[in-house]
N, C-alpha and C positions, 0 to 999 in steps of 0.2 A: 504494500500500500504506500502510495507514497506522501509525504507529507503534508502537504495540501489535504489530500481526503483523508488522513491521519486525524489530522486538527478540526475536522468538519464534524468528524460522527464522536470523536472525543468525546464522554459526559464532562459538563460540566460542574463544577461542586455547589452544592446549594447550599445558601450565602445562612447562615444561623443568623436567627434575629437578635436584633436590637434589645439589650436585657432591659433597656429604660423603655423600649415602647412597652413589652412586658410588663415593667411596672407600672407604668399610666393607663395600661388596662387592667390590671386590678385593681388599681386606686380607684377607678373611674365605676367599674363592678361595684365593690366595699361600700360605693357613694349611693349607687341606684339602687342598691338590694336595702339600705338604710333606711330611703327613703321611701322604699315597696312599704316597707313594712310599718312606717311611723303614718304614713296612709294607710296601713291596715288594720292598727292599733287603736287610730282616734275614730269617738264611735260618729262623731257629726263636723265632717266635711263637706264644704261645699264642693259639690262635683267630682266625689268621690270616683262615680263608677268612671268617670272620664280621665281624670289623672291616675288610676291605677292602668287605664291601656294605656293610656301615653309612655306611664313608666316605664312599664313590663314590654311595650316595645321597643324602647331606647334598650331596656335590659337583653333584650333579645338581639338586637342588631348588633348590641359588643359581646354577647356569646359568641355570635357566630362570627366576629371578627378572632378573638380570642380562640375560635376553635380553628381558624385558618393559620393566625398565626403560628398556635404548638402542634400544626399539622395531622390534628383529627379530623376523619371522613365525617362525612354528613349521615346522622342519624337516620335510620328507619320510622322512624316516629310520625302519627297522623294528625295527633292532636298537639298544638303548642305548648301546652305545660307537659307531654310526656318527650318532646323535643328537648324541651329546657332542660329538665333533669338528666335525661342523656348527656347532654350537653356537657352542663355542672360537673356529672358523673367523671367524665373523660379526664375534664381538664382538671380537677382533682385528682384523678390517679396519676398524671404527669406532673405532680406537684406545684399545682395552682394554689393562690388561696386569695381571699379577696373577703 
């Protein structure tokens, strides 16, 4: 083979992430899961049922960022909240915490 199509099909090495994006996404998780729940805690919110989706989908959007980053596949999962725990699930056993 010669060098040229040596360096063509070569794999490339996949670049390990940034440990600080890392951690501004579980600082940013630690922030949204707080505030899941300090909405779920008080019993008279206005607009409760509306800022628990908004959360839970900001929550969800940086799971599955956070699930690209520590390069876990995409759940089987049909319903959102059995998504999310998948989710959780993984990136805890690759030692997340947030």
């Amino acid at each position: 083979m010669t060098g040229w199509a040596h360096g063509r099909f070569r794999r490339r090495p996949v670049p390990l992430p940034d440990p600080f994006d890392t951690l501004r996404l579980q600082t940013r998780l630690g922030t949204l899961s707080t505030k899941i729940r300090r909405v779920e805690a008080t019993p008279h919110v206005y607009a409760k049922a509306h800022r628990l989706m908004a959360l839970e989908a900001a929550y969800d959007d940086l799971l599955d960022e956070a699930c690209r980053l520590a390069g876990v596949p995409d759940p089987d999962a049909k319903q959102p909240e059995e998504k999310r725990w998948q989710e959780e699930q993984e990136l805890a056993s690759r030692g997340w915490s947030w």
